[in-house]
N, C-alpha and C positions, 0 to 999 in steps of 0.2 A: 583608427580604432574608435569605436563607438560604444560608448556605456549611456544606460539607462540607471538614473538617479534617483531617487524617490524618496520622499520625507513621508513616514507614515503617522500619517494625521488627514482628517477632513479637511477638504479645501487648500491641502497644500503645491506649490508648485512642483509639476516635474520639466526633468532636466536631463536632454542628452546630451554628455558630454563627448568632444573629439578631441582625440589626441595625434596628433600625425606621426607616421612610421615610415622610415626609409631605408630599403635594404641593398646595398649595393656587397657584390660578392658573396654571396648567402651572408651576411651581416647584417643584422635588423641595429639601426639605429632610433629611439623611442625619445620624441623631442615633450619635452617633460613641462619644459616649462611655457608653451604653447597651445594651451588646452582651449578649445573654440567649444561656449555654451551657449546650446538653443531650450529656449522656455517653452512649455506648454504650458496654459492655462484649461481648465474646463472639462475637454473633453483626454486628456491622458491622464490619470489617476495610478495608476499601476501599473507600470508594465513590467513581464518578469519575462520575457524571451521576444530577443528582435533578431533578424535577419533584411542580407541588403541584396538588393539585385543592381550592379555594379551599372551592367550595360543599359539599363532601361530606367537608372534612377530613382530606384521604387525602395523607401525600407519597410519593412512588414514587423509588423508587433503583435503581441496578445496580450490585454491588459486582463489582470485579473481583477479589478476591481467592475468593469462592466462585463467580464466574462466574454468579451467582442476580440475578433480578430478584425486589425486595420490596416491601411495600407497612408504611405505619404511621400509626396512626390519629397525626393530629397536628393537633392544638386550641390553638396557644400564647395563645389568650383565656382559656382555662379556670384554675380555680385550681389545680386538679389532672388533669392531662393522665394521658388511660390512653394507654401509649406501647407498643400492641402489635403486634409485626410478624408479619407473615404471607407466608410465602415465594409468589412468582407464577409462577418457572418458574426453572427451572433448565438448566445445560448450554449455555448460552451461552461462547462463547470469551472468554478472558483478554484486551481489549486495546481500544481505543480504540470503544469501544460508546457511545453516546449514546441518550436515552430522549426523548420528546418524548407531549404527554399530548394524546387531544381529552375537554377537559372536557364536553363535551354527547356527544357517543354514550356515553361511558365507555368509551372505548378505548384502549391504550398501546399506540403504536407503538417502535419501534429498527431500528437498523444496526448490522448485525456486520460488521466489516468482513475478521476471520478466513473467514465463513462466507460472504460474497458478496450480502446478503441485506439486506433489508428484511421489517420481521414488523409484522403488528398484534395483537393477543391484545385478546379481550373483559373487561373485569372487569364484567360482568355475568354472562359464563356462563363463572366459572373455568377455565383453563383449553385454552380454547378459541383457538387461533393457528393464523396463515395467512401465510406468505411471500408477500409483493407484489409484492417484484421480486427477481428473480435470475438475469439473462441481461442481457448489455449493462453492468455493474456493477464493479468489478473490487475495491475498497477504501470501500464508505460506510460514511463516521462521522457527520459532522454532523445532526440531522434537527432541524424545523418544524414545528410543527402549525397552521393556523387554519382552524380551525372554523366561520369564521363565516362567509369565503370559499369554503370548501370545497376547501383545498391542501395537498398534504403535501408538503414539500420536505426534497432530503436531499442531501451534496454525498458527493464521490466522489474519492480522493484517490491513485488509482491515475496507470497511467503518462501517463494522459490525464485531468488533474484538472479536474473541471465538478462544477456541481451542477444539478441536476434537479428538474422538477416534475412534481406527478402531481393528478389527482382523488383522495378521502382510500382509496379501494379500489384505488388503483395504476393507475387509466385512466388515458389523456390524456395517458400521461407523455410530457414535452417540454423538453429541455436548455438553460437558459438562460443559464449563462454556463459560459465555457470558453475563453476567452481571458486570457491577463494573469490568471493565477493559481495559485498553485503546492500548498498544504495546507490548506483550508478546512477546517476541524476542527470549525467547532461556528456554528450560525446559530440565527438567532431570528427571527421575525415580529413588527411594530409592528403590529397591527390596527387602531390607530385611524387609521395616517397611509396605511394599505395600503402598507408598504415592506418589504424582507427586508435584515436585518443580519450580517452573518457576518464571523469572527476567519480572519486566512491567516496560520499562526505560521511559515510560511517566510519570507513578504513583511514579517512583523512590524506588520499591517496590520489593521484595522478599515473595514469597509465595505459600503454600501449599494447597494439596487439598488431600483424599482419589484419588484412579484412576477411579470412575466413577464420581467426579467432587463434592461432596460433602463433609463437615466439613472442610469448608474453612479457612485459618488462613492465618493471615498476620504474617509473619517473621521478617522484618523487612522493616523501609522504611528511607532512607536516600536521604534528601533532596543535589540536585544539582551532584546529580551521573547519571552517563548515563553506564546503566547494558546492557552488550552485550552479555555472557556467563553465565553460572550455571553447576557447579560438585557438585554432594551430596557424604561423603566419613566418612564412620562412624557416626560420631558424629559432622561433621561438614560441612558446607556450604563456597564452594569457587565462587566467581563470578570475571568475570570482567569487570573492571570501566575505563571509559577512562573519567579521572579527569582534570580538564583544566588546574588545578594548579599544580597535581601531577604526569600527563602522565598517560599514561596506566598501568595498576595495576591488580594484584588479590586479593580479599580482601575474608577476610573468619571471618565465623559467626556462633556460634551453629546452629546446623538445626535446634532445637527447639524452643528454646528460641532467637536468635538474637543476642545472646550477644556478645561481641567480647573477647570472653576468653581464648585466647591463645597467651597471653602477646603481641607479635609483629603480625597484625594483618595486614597489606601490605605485598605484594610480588608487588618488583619494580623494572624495571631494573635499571641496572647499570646507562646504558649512559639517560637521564631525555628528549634524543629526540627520544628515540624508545618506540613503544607503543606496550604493551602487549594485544592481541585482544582476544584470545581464550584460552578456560581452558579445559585439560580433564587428566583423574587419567592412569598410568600404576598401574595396582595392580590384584591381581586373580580375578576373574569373576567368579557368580554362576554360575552351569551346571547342566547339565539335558541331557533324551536321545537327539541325534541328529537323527533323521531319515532321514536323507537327508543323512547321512554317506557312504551311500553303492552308491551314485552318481544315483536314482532313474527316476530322472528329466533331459529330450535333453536339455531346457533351464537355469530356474530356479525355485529352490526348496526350500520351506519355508515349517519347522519342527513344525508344531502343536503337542496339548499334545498326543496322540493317535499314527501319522502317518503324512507321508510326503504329500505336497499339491504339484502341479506343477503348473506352471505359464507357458505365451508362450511372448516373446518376444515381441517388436513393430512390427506389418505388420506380425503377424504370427497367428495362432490360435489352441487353443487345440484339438487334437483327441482322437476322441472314447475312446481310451484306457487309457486315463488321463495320458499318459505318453509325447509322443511324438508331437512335432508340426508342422502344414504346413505352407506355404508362402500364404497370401494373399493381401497384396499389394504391397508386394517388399520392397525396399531400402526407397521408397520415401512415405511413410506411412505419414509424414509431412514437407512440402515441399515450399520452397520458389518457387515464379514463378515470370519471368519479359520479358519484353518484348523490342525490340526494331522497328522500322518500319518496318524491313524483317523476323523477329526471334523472336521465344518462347525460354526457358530456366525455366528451374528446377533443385533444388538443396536442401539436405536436411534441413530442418529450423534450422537446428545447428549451418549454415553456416553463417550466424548472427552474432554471437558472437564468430565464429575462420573461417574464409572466406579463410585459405590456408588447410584448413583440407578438407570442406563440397564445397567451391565454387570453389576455383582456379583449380582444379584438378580432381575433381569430379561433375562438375555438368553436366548435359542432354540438348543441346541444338537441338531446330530444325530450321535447315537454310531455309531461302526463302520460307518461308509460307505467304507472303504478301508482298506488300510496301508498306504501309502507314495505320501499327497496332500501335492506340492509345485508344485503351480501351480493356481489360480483365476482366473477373469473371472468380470464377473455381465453379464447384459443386462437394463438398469433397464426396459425397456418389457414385456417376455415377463415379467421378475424371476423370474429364473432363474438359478443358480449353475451355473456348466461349471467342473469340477474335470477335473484329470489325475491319475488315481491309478499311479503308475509309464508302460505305455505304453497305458495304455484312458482314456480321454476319456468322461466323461459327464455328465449332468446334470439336476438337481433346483430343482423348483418351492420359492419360497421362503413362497408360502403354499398353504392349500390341503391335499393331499396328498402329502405329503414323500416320493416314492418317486425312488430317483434310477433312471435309464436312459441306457442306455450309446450314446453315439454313435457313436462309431470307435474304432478301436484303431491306434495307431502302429505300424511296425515295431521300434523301439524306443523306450527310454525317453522320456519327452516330457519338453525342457529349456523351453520357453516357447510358453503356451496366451493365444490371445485372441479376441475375437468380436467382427463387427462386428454392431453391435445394428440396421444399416439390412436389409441381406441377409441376415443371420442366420448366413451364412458362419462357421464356425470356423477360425482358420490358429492352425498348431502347427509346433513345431521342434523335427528328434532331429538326432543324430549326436557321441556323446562318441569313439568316436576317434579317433586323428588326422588328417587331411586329409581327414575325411569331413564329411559334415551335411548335411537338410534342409530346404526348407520348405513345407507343406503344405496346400490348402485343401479343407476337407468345406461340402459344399453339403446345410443341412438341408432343404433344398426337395428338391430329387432326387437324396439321400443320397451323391451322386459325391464322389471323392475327385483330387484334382490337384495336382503338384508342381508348383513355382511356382520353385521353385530347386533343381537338382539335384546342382550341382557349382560350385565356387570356395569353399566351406563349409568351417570350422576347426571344430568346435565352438561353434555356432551356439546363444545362448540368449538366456534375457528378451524374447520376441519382444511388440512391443507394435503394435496394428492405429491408426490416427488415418482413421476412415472418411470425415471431409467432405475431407479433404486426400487419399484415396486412395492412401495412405503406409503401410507398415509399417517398423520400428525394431526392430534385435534388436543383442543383442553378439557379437563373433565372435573367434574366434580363444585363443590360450594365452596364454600367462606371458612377456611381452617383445613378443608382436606382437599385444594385444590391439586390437580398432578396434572403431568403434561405428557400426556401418551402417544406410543408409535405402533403401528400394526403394519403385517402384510396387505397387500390390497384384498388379497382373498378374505380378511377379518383375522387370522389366525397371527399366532406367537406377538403377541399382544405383552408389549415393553413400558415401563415408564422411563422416562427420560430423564424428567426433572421432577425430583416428590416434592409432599404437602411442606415439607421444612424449609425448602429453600422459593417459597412460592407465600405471597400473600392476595395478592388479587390479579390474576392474570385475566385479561380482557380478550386480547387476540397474539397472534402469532404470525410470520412468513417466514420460509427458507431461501438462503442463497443458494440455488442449483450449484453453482459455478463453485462453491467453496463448499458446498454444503454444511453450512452452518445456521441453524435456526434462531432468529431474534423474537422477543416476543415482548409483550407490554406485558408489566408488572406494579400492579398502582401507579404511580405517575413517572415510574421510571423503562425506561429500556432495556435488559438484559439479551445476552447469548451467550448461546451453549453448543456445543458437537453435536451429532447425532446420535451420538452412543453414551451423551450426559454429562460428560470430561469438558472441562474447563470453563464450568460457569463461571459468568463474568457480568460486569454493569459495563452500560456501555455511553460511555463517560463524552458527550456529543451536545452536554448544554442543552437537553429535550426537557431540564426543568423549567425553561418558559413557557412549555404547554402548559394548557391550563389544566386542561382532562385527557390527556390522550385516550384515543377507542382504537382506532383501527390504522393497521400497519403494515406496510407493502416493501419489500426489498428488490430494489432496480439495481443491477448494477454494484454498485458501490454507494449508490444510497441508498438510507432508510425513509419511504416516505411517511408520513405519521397525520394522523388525521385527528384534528382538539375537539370537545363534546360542542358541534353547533359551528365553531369558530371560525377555522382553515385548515391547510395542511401548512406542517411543517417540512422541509427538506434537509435533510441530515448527510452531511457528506462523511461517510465514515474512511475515507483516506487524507483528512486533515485530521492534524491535533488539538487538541482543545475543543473549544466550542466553535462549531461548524454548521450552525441551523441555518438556515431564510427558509423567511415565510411568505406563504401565497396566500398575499390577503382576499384578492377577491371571490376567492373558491369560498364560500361558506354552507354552514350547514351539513359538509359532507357526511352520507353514511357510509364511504367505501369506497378505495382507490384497488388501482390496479394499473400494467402497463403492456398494452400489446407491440411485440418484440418477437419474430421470429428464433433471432438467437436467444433468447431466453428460455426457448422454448425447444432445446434440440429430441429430434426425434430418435437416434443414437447416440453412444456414447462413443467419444474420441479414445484413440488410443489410450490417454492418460488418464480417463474418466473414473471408469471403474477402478477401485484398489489401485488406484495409483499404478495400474499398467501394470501390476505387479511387482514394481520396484520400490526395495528396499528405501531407498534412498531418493533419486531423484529420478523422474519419468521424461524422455527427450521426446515429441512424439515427431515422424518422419512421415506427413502423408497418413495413410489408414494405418501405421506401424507404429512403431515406436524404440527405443532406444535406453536403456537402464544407465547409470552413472550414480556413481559414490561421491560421496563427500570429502572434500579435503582431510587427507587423513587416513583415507580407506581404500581399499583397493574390491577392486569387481571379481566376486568367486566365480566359481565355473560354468556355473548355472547361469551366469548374465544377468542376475536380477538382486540376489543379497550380495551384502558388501558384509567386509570382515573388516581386523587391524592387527597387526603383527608386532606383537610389543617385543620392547628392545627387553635384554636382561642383565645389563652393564650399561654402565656411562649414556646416560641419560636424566633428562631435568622434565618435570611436569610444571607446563604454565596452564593456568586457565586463560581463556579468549571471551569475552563479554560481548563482543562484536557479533563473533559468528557462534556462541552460547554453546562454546564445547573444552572437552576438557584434553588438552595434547601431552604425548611424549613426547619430549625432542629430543635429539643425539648429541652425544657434546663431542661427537668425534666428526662424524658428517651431515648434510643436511637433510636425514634422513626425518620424518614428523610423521607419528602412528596418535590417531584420536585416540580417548577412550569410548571402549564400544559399551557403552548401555545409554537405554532409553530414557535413566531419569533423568540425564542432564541436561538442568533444560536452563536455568540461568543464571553460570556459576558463577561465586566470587571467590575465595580462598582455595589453595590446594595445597594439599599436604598429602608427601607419602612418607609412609614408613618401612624403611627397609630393613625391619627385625622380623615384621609380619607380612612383608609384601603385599601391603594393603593401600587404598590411597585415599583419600580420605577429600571433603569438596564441601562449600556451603554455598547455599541459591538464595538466591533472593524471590523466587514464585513459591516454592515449597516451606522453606525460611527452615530446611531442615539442615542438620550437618548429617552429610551419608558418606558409604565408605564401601568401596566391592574390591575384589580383587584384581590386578592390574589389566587381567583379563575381560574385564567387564562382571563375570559371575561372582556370587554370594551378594550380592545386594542388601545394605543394611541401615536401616537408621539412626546415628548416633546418637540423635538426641534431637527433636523440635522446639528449636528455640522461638520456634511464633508461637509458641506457650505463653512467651516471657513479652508479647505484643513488641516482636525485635526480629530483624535478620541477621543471621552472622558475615562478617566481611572475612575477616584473614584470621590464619590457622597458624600454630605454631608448636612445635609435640619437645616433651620431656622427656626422653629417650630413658632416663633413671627410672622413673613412674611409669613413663605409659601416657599418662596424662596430658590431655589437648586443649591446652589456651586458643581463646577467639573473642574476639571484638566482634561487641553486639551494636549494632545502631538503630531505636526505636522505631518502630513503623505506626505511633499510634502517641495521640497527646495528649493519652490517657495518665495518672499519675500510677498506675501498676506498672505503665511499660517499662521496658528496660535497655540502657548504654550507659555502656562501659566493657570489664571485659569480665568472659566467664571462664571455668574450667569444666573438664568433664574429663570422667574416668574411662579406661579401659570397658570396663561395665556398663558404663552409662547412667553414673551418679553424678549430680550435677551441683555445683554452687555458683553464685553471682560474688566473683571474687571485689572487683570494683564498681560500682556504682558512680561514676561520675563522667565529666565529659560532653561534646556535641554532636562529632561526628569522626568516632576514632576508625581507624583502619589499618595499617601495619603493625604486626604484633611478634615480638620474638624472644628466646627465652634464652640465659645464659645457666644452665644448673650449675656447673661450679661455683662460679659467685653466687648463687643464689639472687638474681637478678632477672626482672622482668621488663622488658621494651617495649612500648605500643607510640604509635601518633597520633595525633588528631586534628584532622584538616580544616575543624566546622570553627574552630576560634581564630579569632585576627590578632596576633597573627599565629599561623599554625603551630603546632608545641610537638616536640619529641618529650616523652617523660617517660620514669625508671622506678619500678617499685622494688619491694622485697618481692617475692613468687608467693609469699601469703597476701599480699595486696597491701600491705601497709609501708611506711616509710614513701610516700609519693613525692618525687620531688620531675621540678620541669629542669631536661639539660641543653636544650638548646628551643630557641624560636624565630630563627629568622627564614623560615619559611612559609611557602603559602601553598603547596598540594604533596604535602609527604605522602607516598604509593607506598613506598617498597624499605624494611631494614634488613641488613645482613651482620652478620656475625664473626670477626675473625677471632677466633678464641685464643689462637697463638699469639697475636699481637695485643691482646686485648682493645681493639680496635670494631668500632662499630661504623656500618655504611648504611646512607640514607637517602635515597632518592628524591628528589623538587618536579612532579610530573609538568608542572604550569613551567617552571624555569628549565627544566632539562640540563638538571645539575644532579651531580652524587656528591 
């Protein structure tokens, strides 16, 4: 067994630890106290996913701190191990990458899940990689290899989390689970039992499936663990956990049963500040033929059961003869572009995330194509650059013969240039003084020009075209009435998106196709929004080390963002926190942009449009597609809305935080009906009433307490407690009254905000009965005594405490706890129960 160790700090050592396994009788024996450690100095910084190739002595890593996939001969039989690494590819993104090996073709697959992608690269013929999947995808991390099946599987941990299967060249691909599952981060294949294993570190969960996604079983689930890895190895399951109290760890669990039965049941390192991230086995590997053997394939070759398949590289394409491949777009098949007032420049999109590899030395620059170019598009299919150089529009082949030609010329200066890459249409926008502005379409088919908007125009810029939505997006207006408008392409039904209130200096704008979600510069910060204006947000990525941000491009899953003069920054928006690197030696830019065929689809996928039509969740099959419900729902007749069938006896409502919904459960069978409405979007408390059959929920995005009927319908808001700069946690109803107790916990370190706990009436009169407290959360009321309960988690150590139901008389009854959830009430015994989620005690 091999774990990667890692102290996160600069300059610190890493460490791969071995621990030897011996299994005789299907019995994994795990010698514990024999752990063999190899140091790296220098060049290993990070690594958070290794893989070993048994027969050929190779282990394979991806450090995320160079962003590099390596390779290092590694013999720990030998007496002297030659321990030499050899860099595999570079320019992968920073962040939750996973490596998965097929030992018989000799090929290494991953998921970037910055980049949207699934890759295989040959290590036969260095070098050589090909994206498998990248459409339909939104965040894959985890990946799978077997070989012997012929499956790659890889899960997907976007806003619609599944994991998928494909043939080992990306066919066939086919969704097999997507239900009841929130962060699959990391999976593994048993190839002897034919089962697929994978770690869900939202669900806290360990779990199996058959490999086409059926006979699902939960392994085990262990609250307050964060699961990053999964090795399956005989008879036993190793994961690991980066535990807040015990560091990073591998921990191991029957693969059947869960149990932890092999006495010492931790693998930890030594030093308690280095953390173990990744887990994978040296041990033999099943085999089979290799048809790739005989070196069949110019690039890369992947061994199905029959006969070798060939692949062709990026920017290359298969011939005739299924052997060999041509060039068809060259080096720059995807391509960062940017511009400064005199000069274009292209560089490949790798250069992103290692800028001395792809930009410093290598990138394509064209000098003195203008003086005063502050807007670009490309069209990935033509791959063509359209620049505006002040008010002349033209544009340049980006291989080939780099002569630029001039398309149209504006009547003035040109504020926002874009292209739809289907019609080949140009639409541009002038008009800098006041109450003026246009917007404009040239037809490169029969060179015509047409105003498309001629009047209601402020200063009209950032115009941005979304061609399968038949949408254009520009900013409009000054300093106090800026708005952020949408139109037909025709100019017609003309929307604001985002008004002058929630806007103070917006500079520029791009939309993610893929999410369709529009981000845009807002004085020195980032925000996004929907396209229909719902759910503005900032977008919280540490872009305050721009100095000025101007101009801003959405690739992918990054934001790239351009400083007044400076650099660009690169914002990876699938980390948390702050996620920027910057590319220093780009300066001056006026305008980025990235040519990407897939960014660029010229139809919509089945699940494109409206979501394929489904309600719920869209599968798409090839040019079809496939409707599915949510845990909880079930598929009406139509194939496309989901309903839920509420129980009307003997049943309990839990709210789920995980998967942001509100359940019935059966207390007879395990029968679980969601509740069906749309507000619930991220609940904490639930409360029903069963005088009024009403149920009652407080969120933490809304900060309202609402209440519908069990059915979903009558939709109501009891009260908005982000009035009170507060969300409410847990609910608790007076059955005499009416009257609904909740614990507030401040959202704001404001002195109006409010914690403690409030009441609200039937009506929806409200009072702030306590004021005091950190961070309360379970709350329950006894009216006979006349007795109120609440807890609170945020003091050390946690405190259960009892008022009168007017709020006064406050006294603490107990505190030797430290994560009180949940009270309960036995009125007949005069007995109260209290939950320890950290200790998992009552």
């Amino acid at each position: 067994m091999l774990g990667s160790n890692v102290k996160y700090a600069f300059n610190d050592r890493t460490h791969l630890l071995s621990i030897p396994l011996q299994t005789e009788n299907g019995n994994t024996t795990v010698y514990f106290n024999r752990t063999y450690t190899v140091s790296y100095n220098n060049y290993l910084t990070r690594p958070e996913s290794i893989d070993v190739d048994y027969g050929r002595k190779q282990l394979y890593i991806y450090d995320r701190y160079t962003a590099t996939l390596q390779k290092i001969n590694f013999n720990p039989e030998s007496s002297n191990p030659n321990l030499t690494l050899t860099y595999l590819h570079s320019g992968l993104s920073r962040g939750e990458v996973k490596i998965a090996l097929d030992w018989i073709s000799n090929n290494l697959y991953w998921t970037d899940p910055t980049f949207r992608s699934v890759t295989v690269q040959s290590l036969r013929n260095d070098g050589n990689y090909k994206i498998l999947v990248f459409d339909n995808v939104e965040k894959p991390t985890g990946i799978a290899v077997d070989p012997i099946h012929q499956y790659l599987f890889w899960s997907d941990v976007g806003s619609l989390p599944k994991i998928e299967r494909s043939t080992l060249t990306g066919s066939s691909r086919k969704t097999i689970v997507s239900q009841g599952i929130a962060y699959p981060i990391a999976l593994d294949v048993d190839i002897a039992s034919s089962k697929l294993y994978w770690v869900d570190s939202y669900r806290d969960s360990v779990e199996r499936s058959n490999l086409d996604g059926t006979d699902r079983v939960m392994i085990k689930r262990l609250a307050h663990s964060t699961f990053l890895d999964i090795q399956v190895f005989s008879d036993v399951i190793l994961t690991t956990d980066i535990d807040i109290n015990l560091g990073g760890l591998v921990r191991l669990f029957n693969k059947d049963t869960g149990e932890d039965d092999k006495g010492n049941t931790l693998v930890r390192s030594a030093k308690m500040d280095f953390h173990i991230t990744c887990v994978t086995l040296y041990a033999p590997q099943p085999t089979t033929t290799d048809h790739c053997a005989s070196s069949p394939c110019e690039n890369i070759c992947v061994s199905e059961s029959t006969r070798p398949v060939c692949l062709c590289a990026e920017g290359f394409a298969l011939n005739s003869d299924g052997r060999t491949c041509s060039e068809t777009t060259g080096s720059l098949h995807r391509a960062l572009v940017w511009a400064t007032t005199t000069t274009l420049c292209a560089a490949d999109i790798r250069g992103i995330h290692d800028e001395s590899e792809y930009i410093t030395s290598n990138k394509t620059c064209f000098s003195n194509v203008g003086s005063n170019i502050n807007w670009i598009t490309v069209d990935s299919h033509d791959r063509k650059i359209i620049f505006a150089d002040g008010s002349d529009i033209f544009a340049m082949a980006l291989d080939g013969v780099h002569t630029k030609q001039r398309i149209t010329s504006a009547t003035e200066t040109v504020t926002g240039l874009a292209v739809d890459w289907g019609d080949k249409n140009v639409y541009w926008c002038q008009g800098q003084p006041s109450g003026t502005g246009k917007i404009n379409v040239f037809s490169q088919t029969t060179t015509n020009i047409h105003t498309l908007i001629a009047s209601g125009l402020d200063n009209p810029k950032a115009l941005n075209i979304i061609p399968l939505l038949s949408t254009m997006i520009w900013i409009n207006g000054r300093l106090g009435s800026y708005q952020i408008k949408k139109a037909h392409v025709h100019g017609n039904d003309i929307q604001t998106i985002v008004s002058f209130m929630d806007l103070s200096e917006p500079r520029d704008l791009t939309v993610d196709i893929a999410s369709q979600r529009l981000y845009f510069i807002d004085g020195n910060a980032l925000k996004s929004v929907q396209l229909d204006g719902t759910k503005l947000t900032a977008v919280d990525v540490g872009v305050a080390m721009s100095l000025l941000p101007l101009k801003l491009h959405s690739y992918k899953n990054h934001l790239l963002v351009a400083d007044a003069g400076i650099n660009i920054d690169v914002v990876s928006l699938t980390n948390t926190g702050s996620a920027t690197y910057t590319l220093n030696t780009l300066a001056s830019v006026t305008d980025i942009c990235v040519v990407d065929i897939t960014e660029q689809p010229k139809e919509n996928g089945p699940c494109d449009a409206n979501n394929g039509n489904c309600e719920h969740i869209c599968i798409p099959l090839g040019r079809y597609r496939i409707c599915q419900c949510s845990y909880g729902f079930i598929l009406d007749s139509n194939k496309e809305t989901c309903s839920s069938e509420q129980l009307s006896d003997n049943f309990m409502y839990v709210s789920d935080w995980t998967h942001d919904k509100v359940y019935q459960v059966s207390l007879i069978n395990d029968a679980v009906n969601a509740l069906d409405s749309s507000t619930v979007d991220a609940p904490t408390g639930v409360l029903y009433n069963s005088i009024t059959n009403r149920i009652y929920w407080g969120d933490t995005t809304s900060n309202y307490i609402q209440s519908a009927n069990v059915n979903g319908a009558g939709y109501s808001v009891l009260i908005d407690v982000g009035a009170y700069r507060a969300h409410p946690d847990r609910l608790a109803i007076d059955y005499s009254t009416g009257n609904i107790y909740y614990t507030a916990v401040n959202t704001s370190q404001l002195p109006a905000s409010f914690t403690g706990i409030g009441i609200v009436s039937p009506n929806g009169h409200h009072r702030k009965l306590i004021s005091e407290g950190v961070n309360p959360r379970a709350v329950e009321i006894d009216p006979s005594k006349g007795f109120l309960f609440w807890t609170d988690f945020g003091t050390t150590l946690a405190v259960l405490k009892r008022a009168d139901t007017d709020g006064t008389n406050i006294v603490t009854l107990y505190s030797a706890m430290i994560e009180p959830n949940g009270i309960a009430i036995d009125t007949s015994a005069s007995a109260l129960y209290v939950t320890d989620g950290k200790t998992n005690i009552i």
